[in-house]
LUMFIPA-513326 format. One line per field, with one value per residue (C-alpha): x, y, z; residue number from 1. Coordinates in steps of 0.001 Angstrom, whole numbers. Example, Ala and Ser with C-alpha at 12.3 -4.5 7.8 and 13.67 -1.06 7.14 Angstrom:
BEGIN
x <- [12300 13670] .
y <- [-4500 -1060] .
z <- [7800 7140] .
num <- [1 2] .
//
This chain:
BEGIN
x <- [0 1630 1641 -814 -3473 -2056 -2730 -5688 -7820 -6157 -7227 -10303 -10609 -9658 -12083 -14849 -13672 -13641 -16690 -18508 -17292 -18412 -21829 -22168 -20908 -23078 -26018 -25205 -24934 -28160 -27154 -25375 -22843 -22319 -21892 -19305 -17778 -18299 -20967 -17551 -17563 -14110 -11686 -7887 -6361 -8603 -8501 -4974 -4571 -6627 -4906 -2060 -4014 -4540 -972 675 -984 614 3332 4737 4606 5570 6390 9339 10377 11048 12571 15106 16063 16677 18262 19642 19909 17895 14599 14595 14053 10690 10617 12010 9761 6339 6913 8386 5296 2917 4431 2908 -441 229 1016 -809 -3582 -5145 -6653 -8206 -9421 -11363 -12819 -13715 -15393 -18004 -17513 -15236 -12136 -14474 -16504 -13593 -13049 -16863 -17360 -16004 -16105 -18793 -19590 -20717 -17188 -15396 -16903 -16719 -13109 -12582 -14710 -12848 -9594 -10313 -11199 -8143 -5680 -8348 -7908 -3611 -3413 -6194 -3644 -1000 -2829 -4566 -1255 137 -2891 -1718 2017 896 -1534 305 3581 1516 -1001 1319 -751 2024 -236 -1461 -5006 -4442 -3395 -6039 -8768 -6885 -7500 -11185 -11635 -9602 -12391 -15289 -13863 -13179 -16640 -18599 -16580 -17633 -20765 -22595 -19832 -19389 -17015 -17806 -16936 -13739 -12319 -12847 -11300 -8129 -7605 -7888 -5197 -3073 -2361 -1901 481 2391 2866 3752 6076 7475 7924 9762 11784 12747 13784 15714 17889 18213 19310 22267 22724 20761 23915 22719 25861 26390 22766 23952 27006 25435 22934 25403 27506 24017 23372 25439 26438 28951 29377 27122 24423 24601 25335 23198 23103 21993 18590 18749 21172 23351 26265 23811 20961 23101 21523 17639 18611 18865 15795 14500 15115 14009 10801 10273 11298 8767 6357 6431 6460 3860 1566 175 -1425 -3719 -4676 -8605 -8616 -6746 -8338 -11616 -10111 -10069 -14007 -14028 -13616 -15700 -13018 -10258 -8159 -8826 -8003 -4486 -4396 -5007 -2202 161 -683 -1019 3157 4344 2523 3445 7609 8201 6912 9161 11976 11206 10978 14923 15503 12591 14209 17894 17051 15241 18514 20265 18487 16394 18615 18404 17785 15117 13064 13270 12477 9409 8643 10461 9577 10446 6832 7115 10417 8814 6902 9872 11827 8836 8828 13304 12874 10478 12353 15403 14411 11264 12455 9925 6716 7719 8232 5450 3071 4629 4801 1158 152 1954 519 -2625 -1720 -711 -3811 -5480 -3481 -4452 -8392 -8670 -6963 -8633 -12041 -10821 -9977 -12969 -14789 -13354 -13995 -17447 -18494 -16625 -18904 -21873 -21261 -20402 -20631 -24038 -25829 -24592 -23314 -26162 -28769 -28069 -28126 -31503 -30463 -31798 -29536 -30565 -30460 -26670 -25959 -27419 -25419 -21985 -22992 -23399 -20216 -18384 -19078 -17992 -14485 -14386 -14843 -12399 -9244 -9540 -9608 -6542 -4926 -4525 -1686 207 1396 4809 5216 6877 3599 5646 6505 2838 2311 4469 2567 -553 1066 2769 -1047 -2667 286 -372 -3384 -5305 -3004 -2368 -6055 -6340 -3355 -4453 -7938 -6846 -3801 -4570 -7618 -7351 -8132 -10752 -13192 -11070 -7842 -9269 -10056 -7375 -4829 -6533 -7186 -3892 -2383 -4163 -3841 -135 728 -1674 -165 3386 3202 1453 4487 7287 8885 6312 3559 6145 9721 11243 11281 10009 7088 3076 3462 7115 6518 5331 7527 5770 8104 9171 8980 12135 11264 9473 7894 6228 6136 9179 7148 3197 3579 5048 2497 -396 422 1449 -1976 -3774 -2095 -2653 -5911 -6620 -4954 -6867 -10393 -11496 -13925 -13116 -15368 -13251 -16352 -16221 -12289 -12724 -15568 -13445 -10517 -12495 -13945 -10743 -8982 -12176 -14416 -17420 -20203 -18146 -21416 -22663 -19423 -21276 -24262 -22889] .
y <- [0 3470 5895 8465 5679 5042 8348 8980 6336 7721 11233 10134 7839 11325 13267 10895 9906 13988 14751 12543 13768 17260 16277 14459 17396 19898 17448 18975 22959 24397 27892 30557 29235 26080 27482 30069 28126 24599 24909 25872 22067 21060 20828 22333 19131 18793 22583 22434 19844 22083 25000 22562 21316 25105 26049 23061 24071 23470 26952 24515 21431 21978 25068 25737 21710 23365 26485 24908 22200 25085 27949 25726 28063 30901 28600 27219 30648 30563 27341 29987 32637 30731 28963 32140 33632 31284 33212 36483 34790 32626 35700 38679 37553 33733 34191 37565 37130 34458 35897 39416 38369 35891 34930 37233 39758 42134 41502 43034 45779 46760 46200 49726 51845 52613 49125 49786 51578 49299 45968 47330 47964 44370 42577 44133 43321 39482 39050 40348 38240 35430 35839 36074 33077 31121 32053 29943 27035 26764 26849 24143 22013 23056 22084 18551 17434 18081 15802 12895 13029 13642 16537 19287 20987 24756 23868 20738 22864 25511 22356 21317 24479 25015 21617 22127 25576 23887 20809 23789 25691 22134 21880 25276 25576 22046 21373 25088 24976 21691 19387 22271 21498 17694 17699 19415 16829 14073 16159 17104 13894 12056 15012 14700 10581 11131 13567 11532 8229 10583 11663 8535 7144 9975 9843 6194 5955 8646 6147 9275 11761 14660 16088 13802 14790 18658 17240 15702 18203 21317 19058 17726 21800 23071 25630 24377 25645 28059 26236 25948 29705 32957 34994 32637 34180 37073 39606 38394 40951 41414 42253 45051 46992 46390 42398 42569 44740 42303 39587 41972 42555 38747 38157 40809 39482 36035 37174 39185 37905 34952 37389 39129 35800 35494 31888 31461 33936 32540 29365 30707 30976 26875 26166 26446 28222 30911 27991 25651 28577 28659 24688 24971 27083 24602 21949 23830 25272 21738 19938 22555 22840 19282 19483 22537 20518 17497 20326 20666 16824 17132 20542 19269 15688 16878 18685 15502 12597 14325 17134 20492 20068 17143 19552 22740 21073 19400 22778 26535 27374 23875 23099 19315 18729 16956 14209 13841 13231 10728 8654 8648 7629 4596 3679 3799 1728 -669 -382 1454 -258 1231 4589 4566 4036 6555 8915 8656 8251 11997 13437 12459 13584 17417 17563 16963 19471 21789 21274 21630 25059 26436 25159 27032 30016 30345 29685 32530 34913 34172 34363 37445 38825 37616 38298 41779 43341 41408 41265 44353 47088 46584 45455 46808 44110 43272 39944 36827 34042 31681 34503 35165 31425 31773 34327 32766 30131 32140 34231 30945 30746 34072 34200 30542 31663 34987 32585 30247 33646 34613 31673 30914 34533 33015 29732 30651 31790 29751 28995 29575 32946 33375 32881 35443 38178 37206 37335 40971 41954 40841 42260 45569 45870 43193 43597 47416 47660 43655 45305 48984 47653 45524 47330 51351 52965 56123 53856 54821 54131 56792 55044 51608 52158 54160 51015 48887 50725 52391 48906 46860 49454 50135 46236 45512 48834 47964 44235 45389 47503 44834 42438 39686 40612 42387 43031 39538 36138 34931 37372 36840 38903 38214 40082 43480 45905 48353 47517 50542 48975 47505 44651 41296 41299 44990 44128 46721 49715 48537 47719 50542 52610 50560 50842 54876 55225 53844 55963 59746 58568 58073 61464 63362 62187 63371 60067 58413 55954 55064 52496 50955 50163 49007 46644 45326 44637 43240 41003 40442 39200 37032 36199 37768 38353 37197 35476 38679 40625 40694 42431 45850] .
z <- [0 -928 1592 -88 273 3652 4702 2923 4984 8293 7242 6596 10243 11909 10436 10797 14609 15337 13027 15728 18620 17164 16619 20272 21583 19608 21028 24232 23199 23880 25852 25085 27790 26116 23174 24064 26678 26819 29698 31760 32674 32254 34312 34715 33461 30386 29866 29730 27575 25202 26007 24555 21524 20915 20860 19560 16289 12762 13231 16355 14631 10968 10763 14115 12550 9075 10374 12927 9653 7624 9611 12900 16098 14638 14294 17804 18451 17973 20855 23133 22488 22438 25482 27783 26212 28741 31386 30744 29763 33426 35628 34150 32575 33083 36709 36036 32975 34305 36990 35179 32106 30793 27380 25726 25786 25307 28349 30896 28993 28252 32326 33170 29820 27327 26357 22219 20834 22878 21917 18296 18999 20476 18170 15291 16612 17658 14083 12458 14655 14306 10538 10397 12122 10296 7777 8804 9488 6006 4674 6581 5569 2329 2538 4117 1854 -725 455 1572 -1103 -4106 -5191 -6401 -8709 -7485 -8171 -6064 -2345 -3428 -3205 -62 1771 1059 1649 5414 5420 5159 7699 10411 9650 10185 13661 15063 13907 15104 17915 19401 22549 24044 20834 19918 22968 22778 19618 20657 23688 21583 19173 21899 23112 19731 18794 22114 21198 17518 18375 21232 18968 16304 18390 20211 16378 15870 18825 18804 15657 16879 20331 22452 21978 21089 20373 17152 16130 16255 14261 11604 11109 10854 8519 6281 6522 3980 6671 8553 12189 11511 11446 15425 16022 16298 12577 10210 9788 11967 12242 9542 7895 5294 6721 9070 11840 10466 11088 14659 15094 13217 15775 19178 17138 17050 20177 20961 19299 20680 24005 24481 21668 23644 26485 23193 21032 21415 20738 24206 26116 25452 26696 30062 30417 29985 33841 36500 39139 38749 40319 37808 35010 36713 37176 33216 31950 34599 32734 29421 30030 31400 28257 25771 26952 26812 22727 22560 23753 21049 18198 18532 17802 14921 13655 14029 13259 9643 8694 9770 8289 5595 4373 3317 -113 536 2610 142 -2829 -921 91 -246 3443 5364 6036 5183 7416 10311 7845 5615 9130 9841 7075 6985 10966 10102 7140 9035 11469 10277 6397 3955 5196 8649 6715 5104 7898 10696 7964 7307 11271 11394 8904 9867 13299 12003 9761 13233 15036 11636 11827 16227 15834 12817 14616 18109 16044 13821 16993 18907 16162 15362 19118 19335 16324 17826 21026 21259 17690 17292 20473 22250 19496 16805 19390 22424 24337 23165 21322 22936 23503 20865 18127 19331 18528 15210 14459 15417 13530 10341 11262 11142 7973 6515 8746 7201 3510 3913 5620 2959 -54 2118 2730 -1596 -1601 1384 462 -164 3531 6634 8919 11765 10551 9389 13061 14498 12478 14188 17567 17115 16129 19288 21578 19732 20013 22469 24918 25764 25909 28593 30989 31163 31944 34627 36416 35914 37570 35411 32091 29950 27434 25108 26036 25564 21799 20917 22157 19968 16807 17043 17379 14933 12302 12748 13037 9308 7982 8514 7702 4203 3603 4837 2446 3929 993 -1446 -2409 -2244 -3582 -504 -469 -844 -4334 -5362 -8302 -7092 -4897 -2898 401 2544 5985 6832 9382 8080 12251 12892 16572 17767 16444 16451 20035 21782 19365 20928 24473 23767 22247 25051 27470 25518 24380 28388 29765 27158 27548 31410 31507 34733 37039 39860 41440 38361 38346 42096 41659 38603 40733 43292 40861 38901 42387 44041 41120 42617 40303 37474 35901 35523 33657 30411 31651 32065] .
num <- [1 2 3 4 5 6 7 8 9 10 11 12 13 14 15 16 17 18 19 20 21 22 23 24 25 26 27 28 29 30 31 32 33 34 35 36 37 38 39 40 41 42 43 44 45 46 47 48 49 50 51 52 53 54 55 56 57 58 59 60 61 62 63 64 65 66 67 68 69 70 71 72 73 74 75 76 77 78 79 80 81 82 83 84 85 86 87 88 89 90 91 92 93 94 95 96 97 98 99 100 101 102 103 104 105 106 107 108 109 110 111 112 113 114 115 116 117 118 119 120 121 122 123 124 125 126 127 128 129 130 131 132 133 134 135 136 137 138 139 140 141 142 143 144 145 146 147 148 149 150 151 152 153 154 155 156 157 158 159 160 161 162 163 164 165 166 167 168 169 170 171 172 173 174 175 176 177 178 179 180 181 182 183 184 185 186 187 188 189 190 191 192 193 194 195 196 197 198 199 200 201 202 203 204 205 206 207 208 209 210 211 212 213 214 215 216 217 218 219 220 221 222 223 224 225 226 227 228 229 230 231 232 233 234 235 236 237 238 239 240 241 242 243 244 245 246 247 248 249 250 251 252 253 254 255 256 257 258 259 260 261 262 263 264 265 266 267 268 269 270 271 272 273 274 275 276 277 278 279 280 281 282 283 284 285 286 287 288 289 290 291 292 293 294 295 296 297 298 299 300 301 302 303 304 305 306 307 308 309 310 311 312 313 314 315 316 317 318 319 320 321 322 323 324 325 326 327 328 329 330 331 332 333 334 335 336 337 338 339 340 341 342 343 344 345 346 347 348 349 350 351 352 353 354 355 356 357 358 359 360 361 362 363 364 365 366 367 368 369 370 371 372 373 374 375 376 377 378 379 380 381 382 383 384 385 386 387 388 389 390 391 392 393 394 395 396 397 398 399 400 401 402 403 404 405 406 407 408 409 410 411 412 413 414 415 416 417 418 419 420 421 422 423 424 425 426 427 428 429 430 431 432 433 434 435 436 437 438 439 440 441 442 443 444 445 446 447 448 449 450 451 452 453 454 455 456 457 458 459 460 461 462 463 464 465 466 467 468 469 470 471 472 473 474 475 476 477 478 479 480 481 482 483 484 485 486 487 488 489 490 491 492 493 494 495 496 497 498 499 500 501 502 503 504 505 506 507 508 509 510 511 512 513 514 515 516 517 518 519 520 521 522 523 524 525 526 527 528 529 530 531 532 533 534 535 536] .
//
């Protein structure tokens, strides 16, 4: 049996095993709450492990793989920076989150503001981010189909994603949050084995010294020593002083994106306690470092086993390396039939990861419409519950139908770099607008949507002018030139520009409710009346 039929009746296993657990689940969503959040009936453990499922997504699994195999030190980089990033989300941001809101981002900062302009703001903003990283994903589904398939053709990964659309827009709309989350359990946990079992291969076949794996992968490189040192990708001679900005705007990026993506705030409304919300991002750091460890044998071991020029002519930006690495582990070990099979069980497993996070994403965006641009900007807060569920679901679809459009321009990009452009949107403009609600009494409505449209615009503004979407050969349009922005990551500049915003746009409006900001904090610290955050 070749591998594409191989992996064709595993795909299609998956999608039937998680198309039922979606349609169980959505058996169960009646409310509102359900919908939204799952009925808030799981607990820290299984929220974690879908915090996990969330963030192992296909930028962590294909895309760091791919970038480590091409560009060595630089590409673990990206390890680094998504898992310190749990720290800020951990310490800042899980607990009162949780306790100050319902269903939304928007909820804590509507609570002490002018709830329509900044829900508007909010809901506008979760759908952007929502959108770049729907991005990435759809491309990886792309990349992946395409190797284990044999479909090389452009029409072929253009069918691919709209079929991976419609796959995610089924998900959200009959499963809502209860059968999302299920699915990304499930995910999580086969990722965490297939990973595991690669990596296992990998450094058995190299007698568990790690050193010889480095070795053989800086020698397979084509770069020498280099390929283990800082300045492959970033900061290089070439590149000069804009390089290394480069690299602090990533790092910046990565850092502080995690606190301002939607799809893991919303996360945080799952449990029933602001204990288990903290028990959740525990278990959602310890799951998601020990995959972040494993990406440096899968990065390393790619560039070892598979080569360099394996992986790019497979694909430009390294999406493929970790089921090339699959099927040279197996082969290596249990001879082609071996190969064949754990190359198909791994793909199947990173379509998997691709379809949970596209379904948590679409789901977080649609709610977000519904929830606040829906039910409280156009009707006031008139909307009943059942008409706001109808109108995620519909939502679903159009944020389904726009990724995919999107998602055709951007296959020549690195997903984990696709990624990384989502994350310096939400820390521009999510995030000002989460901490300055939470920590400053003087914050107001004024400040709270100047943070985020001042943020969101800069971020899309500069990464429209960067050399991501024109300029180079690696670029969306390749073609055109219209590049005056510097940076590939905007983070270094949109950031500081959101957080600035928030503050003049606060200091110049003389709105100030200082009840509000102590019932919030209250709130934030015990919980009280958290049920009824989204009320105000």
């Amino acid at each position: 049996m070749s591998h594409e039929t191989l992996s064709t009746i595993l795909f299609v296993v998956f999608v039937a095993a998680t198309l039922g657990i979606t349609f169980w689940a959505g058996r169960n969503t009646k409310t509102a709450a359900d919908y939204y959040a799952g009925g808030r009936s799981f607990s820290g453990l299984q929220n974690g492990l879908a915090i996990g499922g969330d963030y192992m997504s296909a930028a962590s699994f294909l895309g760091i793989a791919g970038i480590i195999a091409l560009s060595g030190y630089d590409g673990f980089l990206y390890s680094i920076g998504f898992l310190v990033a749990w720290l800020v989300a951990l310490l800042l941001v899980a607990e009162l989150m949780r306790n100050s809101g319902k269903f939304t981002m928007a909820d804590v900062l509507a609570f002490r503001m002018s709830p329509r302009p900044v829900r508007t703001a909010a809901g506008v903003s979760t759908i952007v981010v929502s959108i770049f990283y729907l991005l990435a994903q759809m491309v990886g589904a792309g990349a992946l189909v395409g190797l284990l398939l044999g479909v090389h053709s452009e029409a072929g990964k253009i069918w691919t994603i709209i079929a991976v659309g419609l796959l995610m827009i089924i998900y959200v709309v009959f499963g809502g949050m209860k059968g999302t989350t299920w699915v990304q359990i499930v995910k999580a946990v086969l990722l965490m084995t297939g990973a595991a079992l690669i990596t296992l291969l990998v450094l058995g076949k190299f007698g568990f010294n790690l050193s010889g794996l480095l070795g053989d992968a800086a020698a397979q490189s084509g770069k020498g020593e280099a390929f283990l040192q800082p300045g492959l990708k970033y900061g290089t001679e070439a590149q000069g002083l804009a390089g290394k900005i480069d690299l602090i705007s990533l790092g910046l990026a990565l850092v502080l994106g995690t606190a301002g993506l939607p799809h893991v705030l919303i996360r945080f409304y799952t449990v029933p306690t602001a204990k288990d919300a903290r028990k959740s991002v525990q278990w959602g750091i310890g799951i998601i470092g020990v995959f972040y460890l494993l990406t440096l044998v899968l990065g390393f071991g790619a560039a070892a086993l598979v080569g360099r020029d394996a992986i790019v002519a497979q694909d430009k930006a390294g999406n493929t390396a970790a089921p090339q690495l699959a099927q040279k582990a197996g082969e290596l070990i249990f001879g082609e039939v071996g190969g064949t099979i754990l190359l198909a069980i791994i793909a199947a497993v990173a379509f998997a990861t691709i379809l949970a996070v596209v379904a948590g994403l679409t789901l977080a965006s649609s709610s977000s419409f519904a929830h606040d641009l829906y039910a409280h900007v156009f009707k006031r807060g008139n909307a009943t519950e059942r008409q706001e569920v109808v109108v995620a679901r519909i939502s679903a679809f159009v944020i389904g139908a726009v990724s995919i459009a999107l998602s055709i321009f951007a296959q020549s990009l690195n997903v984990a770099f696709l990624v990384a452009l989502a994350f310096a949107v939400a820390a521009s403009g999510n995030l000002p607008a989460i901490l300055y609600s939470l920590f400053w009494k003087r914050f107001n409505t004024a400040g709270a949507v100047s943070a985020i449209y001042a943020g969101l615009i800069a971020s899309v503004i500069l990464v429209f002018f960067s050399p991501v979407v024109s300029g180079a050969a690696t670029s969306m349009f390749p073609d055109s030139d219209w590049h005056w922005f510097p940076l590939s990551n905007p983070g270094i500049v949109s950031i500081p520009i959101g957080f600035l915003a928030g503050y003049l746009g606060t200091i110049l409006s003389k709105e100030h409710n200082a009840a509000k900001y102590a019932e919030i904090e209250v709130r934030s610290l015990t919980g009280l009346g958290a049920e009824k955050a989204s009320q105000h």
